[in-house]
C-alpha positions as CSV (number, residue, x, y, z in Angstrom):
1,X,-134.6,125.0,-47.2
2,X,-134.9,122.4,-49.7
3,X,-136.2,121.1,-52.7
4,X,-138.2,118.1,-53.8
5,X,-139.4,116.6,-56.9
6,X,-140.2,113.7,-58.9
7,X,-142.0,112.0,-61.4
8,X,-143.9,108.0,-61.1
9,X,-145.7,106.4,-63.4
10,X,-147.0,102.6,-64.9
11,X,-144.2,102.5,-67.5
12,X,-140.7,102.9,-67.0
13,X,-140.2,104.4,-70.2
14,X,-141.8,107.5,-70.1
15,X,-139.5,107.9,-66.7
16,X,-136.7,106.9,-68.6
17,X,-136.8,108.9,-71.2
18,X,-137.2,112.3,-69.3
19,X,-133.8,112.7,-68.3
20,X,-133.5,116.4,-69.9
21,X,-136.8,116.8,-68.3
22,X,-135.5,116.2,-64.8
23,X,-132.3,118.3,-64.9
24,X,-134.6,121.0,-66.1
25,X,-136.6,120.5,-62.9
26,X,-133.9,120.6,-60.7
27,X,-132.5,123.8,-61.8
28,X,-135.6,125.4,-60.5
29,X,-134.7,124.7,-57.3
30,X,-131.5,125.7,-57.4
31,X,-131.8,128.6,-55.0
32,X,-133.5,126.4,-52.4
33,X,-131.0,124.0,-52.4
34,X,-127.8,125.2,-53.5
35,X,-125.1,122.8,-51.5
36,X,-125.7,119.6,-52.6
37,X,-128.4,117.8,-55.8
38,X,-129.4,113.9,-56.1
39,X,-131.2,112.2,-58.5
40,X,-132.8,108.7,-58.7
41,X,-134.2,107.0,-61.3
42,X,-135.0,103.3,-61.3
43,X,-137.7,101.4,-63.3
44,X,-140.8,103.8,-63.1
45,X,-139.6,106.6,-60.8
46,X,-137.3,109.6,-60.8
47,X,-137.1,111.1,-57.6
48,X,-135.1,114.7,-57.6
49,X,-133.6,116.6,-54.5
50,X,-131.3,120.0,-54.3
51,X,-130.2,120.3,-50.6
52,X,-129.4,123.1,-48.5
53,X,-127.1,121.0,-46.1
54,X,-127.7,122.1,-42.4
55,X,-127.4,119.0,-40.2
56,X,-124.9,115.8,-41.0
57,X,-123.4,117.2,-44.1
58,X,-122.0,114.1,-45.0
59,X,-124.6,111.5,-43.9
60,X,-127.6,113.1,-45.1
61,X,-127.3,112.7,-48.8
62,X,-130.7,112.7,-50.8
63,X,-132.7,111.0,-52.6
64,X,-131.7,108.4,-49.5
65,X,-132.6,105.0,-50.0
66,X,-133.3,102.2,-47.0
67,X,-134.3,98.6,-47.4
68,X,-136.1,96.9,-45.2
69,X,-138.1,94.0,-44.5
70,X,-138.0,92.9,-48.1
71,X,-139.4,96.5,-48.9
72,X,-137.2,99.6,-50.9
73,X,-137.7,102.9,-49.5
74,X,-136.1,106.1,-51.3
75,X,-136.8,109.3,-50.0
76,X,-136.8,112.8,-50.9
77,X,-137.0,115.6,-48.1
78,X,-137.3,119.1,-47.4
79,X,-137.8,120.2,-43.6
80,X,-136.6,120.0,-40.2
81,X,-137.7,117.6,-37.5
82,X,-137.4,118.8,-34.3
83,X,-138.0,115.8,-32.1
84,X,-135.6,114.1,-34.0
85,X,-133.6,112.3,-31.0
86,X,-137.5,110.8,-29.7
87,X,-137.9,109.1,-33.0
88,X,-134.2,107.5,-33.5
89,X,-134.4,106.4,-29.5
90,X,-138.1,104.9,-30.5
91,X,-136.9,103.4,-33.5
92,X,-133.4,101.9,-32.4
93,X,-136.0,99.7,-29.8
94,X,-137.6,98.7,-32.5
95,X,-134.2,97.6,-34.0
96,X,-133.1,99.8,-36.8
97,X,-129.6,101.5,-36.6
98,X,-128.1,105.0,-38.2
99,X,-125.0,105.8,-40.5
100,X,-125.3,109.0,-39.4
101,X,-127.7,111.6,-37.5
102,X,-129.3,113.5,-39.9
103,X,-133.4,113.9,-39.5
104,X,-134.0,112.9,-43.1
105,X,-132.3,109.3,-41.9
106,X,-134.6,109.4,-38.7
107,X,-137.6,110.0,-41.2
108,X,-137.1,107.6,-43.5
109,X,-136.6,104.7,-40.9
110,X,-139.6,106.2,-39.5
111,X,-141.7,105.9,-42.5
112,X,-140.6,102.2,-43.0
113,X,-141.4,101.2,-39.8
114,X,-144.8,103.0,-39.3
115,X,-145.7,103.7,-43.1
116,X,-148.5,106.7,-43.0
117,X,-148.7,106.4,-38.8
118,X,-145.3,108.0,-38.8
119,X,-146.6,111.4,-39.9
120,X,-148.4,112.2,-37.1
121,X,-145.1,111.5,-34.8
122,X,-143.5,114.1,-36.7
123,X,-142.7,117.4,-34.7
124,X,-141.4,119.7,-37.5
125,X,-142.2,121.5,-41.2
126,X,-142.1,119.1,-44.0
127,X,-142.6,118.1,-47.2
128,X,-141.4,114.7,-48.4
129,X,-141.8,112.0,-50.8
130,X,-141.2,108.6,-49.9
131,X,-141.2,105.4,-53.3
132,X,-141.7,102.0,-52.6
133,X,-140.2,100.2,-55.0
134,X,-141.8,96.9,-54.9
135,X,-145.1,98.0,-53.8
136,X,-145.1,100.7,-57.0
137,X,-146.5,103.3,-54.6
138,X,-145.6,106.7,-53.6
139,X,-146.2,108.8,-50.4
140,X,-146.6,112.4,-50.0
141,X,-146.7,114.4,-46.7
142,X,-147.1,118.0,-46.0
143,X,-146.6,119.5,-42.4
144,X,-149.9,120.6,-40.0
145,X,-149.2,124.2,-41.2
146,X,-148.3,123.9,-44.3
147,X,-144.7,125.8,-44.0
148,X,-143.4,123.5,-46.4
149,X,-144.7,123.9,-50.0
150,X,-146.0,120.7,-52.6
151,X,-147.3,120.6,-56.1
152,X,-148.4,118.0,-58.1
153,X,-150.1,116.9,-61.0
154,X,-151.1,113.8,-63.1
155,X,-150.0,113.8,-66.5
156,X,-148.6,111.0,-69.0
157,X,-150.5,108.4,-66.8
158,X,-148.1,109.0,-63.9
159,X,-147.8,111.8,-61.1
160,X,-145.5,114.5,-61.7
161,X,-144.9,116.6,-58.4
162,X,-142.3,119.6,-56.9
163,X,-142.0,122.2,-54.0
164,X,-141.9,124.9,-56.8
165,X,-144.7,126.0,-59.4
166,X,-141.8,126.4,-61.7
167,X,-140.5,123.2,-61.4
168,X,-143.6,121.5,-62.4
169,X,-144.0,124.0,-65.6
170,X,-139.9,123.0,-66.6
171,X,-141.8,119.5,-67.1
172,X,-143.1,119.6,-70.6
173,X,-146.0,117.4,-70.1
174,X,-147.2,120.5,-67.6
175,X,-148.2,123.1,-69.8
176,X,-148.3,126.2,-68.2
177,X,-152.1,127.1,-69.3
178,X,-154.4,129.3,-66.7
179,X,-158.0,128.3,-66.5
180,X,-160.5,130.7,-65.5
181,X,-160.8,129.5,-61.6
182,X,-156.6,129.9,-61.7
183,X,-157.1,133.2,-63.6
184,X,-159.3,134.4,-60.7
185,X,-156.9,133.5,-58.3
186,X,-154.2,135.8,-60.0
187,X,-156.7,138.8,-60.6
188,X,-158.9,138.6,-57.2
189,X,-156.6,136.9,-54.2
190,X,-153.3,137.8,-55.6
191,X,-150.9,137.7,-53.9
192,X,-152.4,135.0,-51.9
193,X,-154.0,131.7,-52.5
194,X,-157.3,129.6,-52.1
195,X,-155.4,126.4,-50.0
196,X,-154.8,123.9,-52.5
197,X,-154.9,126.0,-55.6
198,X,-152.2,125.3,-58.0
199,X,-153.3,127.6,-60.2
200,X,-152.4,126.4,-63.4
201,X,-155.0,124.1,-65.2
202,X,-154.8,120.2,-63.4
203,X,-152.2,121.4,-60.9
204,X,-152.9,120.9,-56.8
205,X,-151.6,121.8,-53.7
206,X,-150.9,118.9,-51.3
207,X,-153.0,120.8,-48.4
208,X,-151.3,121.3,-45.0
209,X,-152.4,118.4,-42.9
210,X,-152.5,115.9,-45.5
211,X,-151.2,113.2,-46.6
212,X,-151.4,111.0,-50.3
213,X,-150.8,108.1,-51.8
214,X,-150.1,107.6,-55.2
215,X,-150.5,103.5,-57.0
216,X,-148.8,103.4,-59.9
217,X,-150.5,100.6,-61.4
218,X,-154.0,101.7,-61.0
219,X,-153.2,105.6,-61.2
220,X,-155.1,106.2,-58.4
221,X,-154.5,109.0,-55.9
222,X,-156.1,108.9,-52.6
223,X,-155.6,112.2,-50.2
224,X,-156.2,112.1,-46.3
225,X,-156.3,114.1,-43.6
226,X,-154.4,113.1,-40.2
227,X,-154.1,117.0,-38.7
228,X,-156.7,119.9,-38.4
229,X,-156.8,122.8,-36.3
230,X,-159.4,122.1,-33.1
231,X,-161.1,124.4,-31.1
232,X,-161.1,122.9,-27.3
233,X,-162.7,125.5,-23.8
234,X,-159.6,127.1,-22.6
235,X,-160.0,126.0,-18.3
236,X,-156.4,128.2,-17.3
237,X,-156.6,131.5,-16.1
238,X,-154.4,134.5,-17.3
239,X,-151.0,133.1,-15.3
240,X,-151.0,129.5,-16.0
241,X,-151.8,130.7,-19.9
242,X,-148.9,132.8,-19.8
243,X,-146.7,130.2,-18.7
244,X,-148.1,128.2,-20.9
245,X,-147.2,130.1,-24.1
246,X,-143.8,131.1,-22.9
247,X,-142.6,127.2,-22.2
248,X,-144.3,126.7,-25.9
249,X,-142.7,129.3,-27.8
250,X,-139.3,129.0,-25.6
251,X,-139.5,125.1,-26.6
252,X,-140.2,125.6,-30.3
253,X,-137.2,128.0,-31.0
254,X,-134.9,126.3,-29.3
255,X,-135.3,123.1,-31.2
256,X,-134.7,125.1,-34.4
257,X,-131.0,125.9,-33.1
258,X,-130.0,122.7,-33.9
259,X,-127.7,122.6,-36.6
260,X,-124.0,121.6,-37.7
261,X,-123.3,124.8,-39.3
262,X,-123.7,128.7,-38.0
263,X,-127.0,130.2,-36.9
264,X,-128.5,133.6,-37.0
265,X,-131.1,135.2,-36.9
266,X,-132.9,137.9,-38.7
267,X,-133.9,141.0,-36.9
268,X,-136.3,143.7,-38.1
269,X,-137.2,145.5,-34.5
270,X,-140.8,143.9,-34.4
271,X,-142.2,141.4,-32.3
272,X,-141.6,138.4,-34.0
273,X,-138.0,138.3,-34.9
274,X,-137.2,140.4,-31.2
275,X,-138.4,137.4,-29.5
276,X,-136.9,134.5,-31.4
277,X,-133.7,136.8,-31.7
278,X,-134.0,137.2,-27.5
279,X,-134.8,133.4,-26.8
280,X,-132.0,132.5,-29.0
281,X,-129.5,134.9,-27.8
282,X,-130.2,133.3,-24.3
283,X,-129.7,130.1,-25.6
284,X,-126.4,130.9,-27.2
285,X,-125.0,133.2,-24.2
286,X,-126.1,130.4,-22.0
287,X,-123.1,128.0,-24.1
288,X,-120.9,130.6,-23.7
289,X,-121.2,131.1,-27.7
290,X,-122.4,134.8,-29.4
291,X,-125.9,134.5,-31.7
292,X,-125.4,136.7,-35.4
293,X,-128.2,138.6,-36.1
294,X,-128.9,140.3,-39.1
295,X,-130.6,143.5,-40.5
296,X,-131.7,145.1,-44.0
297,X,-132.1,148.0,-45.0
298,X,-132.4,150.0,-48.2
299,X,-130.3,153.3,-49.2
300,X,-131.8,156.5,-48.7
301,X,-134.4,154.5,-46.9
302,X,-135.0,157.9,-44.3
303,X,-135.1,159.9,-47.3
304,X,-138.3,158.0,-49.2
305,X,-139.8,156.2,-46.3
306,X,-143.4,156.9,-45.3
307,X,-145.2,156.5,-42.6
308,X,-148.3,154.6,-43.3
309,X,-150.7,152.4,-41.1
310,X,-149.2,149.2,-41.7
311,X,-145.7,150.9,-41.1
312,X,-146.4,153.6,-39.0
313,X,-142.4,153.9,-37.9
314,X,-138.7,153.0,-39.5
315,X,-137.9,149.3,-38.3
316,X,-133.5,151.3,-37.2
317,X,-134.6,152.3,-33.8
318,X,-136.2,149.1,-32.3
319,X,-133.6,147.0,-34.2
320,X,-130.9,149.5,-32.4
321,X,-133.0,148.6,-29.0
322,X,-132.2,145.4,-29.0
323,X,-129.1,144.9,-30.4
324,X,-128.8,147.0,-26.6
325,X,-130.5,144.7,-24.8
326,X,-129.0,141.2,-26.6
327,X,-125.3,140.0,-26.4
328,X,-125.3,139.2,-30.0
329,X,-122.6,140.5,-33.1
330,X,-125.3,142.6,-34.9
331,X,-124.8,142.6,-39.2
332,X,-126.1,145.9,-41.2
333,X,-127.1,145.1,-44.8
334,X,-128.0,147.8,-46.8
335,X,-129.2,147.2,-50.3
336,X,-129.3,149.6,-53.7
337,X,-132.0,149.1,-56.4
338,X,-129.2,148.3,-59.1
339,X,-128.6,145.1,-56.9
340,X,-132.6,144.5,-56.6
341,X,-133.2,144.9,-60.4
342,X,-131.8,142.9,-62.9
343,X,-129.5,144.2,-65.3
């Protein structure tokens, strides 16, 4: 993963002068990025980025910039696409060309030749901000699900905004004050979260499905939805379901295997991670390459562990069942509490 943020506003020098202010930020996201960090700040935006490099290490340097048709496009990613070569095939007819083959290049071709339109072509989890320079507008896009997390708030007549809680409260024109709707949040739905609830007082959530568009020069933020969940009859019968589900799961992990550095997989022994572990083992074997898998466990985990109805069994056995059944070099990690605890 990655991590975003950014801050646009009318006058450049409140931007300017937040330098501190967007270091700060960037620390936060530190752990979701650790490989590579960016920064851009020109006239009234900062645009922030801490990478996690996985595909086109060299090429896919953020906060990328592109211009085009008399327009200046700078954006800040965090995501995968996974239809990546149908965009660049659908773009270079449409006459653009790559420095290298990194999605975040793909995407922000995409968004210059399609503006909001492109979100909808996008087959992945994202969140991104895009500036346009001239125009003085920003765009923010969340994926359909809503994998990808996005902040934001308006402060200091501009729109401050982050992957992170955290990274918005290292801004010090976001205090980090709790209202009574966020308090209830904490106290009644803890751990989880009403969608769109920032929880501290003015902050939001970018929803999953939406897109926004922030104008600099009018402050005005306008949100939109271009993806909701739809119920539809269901005409196949049991087989033709089945089918169906296996060619959509099959096609969805396999896509995620793309990468220019090594790929595992965690393993726990339940469904879930069994049958990504499985599909990608195939797809590995099938290259004549071995898939890594991964397990954690905790010491003296047989000695405290009960059974309860959420976890009725230890996760050992089933792990040990399928490191049987796949051909991949299985990894034990067992952790202590000194290591879970700071010092």
């Amino acid at each position: 993963m990655c991590g975003i943020a950014g801050q646009v506003g009318r006058d450049p020098r409140t931007i300017q002068r937040r330098y501190a202010a967007y270091c700060a930020m960037q620390q936060t996201l530190a752990r979701r990025g650790p490989d590579q960090r960016g920064m851009y700040i020109c006239g009234a935006a900062a645009l922030i980025h801490a990478r996690l490099a996985v595909v086109d290490l060299e090429n896919g340097l953020q906060p990328m910039q592109l211009d085009w048709q008399g327009e200046t496009y700078v954006l800040v990613y965090n995501g995968e696409l996974y239809n990546t070569p149908e965009l660049r095939a659908a773009l270079a007819a449409r006459g653009h060309s790559f420095n290298g083959h990194s999605d975040t290049e793909v995407l922000l071709h995409a968004f210059a030749e399609w503006g909001a339109n492109c979100v909808p072509r996008c087959n992945g989890i994202f969140a991104f901000a895009v500036w346009q320079q001239n125009a003085g507008a920003l765009f923010l896009a969340r994926d359909r699900c809503g994998v990808k997390p996005l902040f934001y708030t308006q402060a200091e007549d501009s729109l401050i905004f982050g992957s992170e809680l955290k990274t918005l409260l290292a801004h010090p024109a976001v205090p980090s004050r709790v209202d009574a709707n966020g308090l209830a949040e904490v106290l009644l739905l803890g751990p989880g979260r009403t969608p769109g609830c920032g929880v501290f007082q003015n902050v939001r959530e970018l929803l999953p499905g939406q897109y926004a568009v922030y104008e600099t020069q009018t402050a005005r933020l306008t949100l939109h939805t271009y993806w909701r969940l739809e119920d539809h009859d269901h005409p196949d019968d049991f087989a033709a379901t089945a089918r169906r589900v296996r060619d959509l799961v099959t096609d969805a992990i396999e896509r995620q295997l793309v990468s220019d550095v090594p790929v595992a997989t965690f393993l726990s022994g339940g469904l879930d991670s069994s049958l990504i572990s499985a599909i990608a083992d195939a797809h590995f074997t099938a290259q004549g390459n071995q898939l890594q898998t991964f397990s954690v466990g905790y010491r003296d985990n047989k000695k405290y562990f009960h059974a309860t109805k959420f976890q009725p069994g230890a996760d050992a056995p089933y792990i040990r069942k399928m490191n049987d059944f796949l051909h991949a070099r299985h990894h034990w990690v067992t952790l202590d509490t000194p290591e879970l605890v700071p010092a």
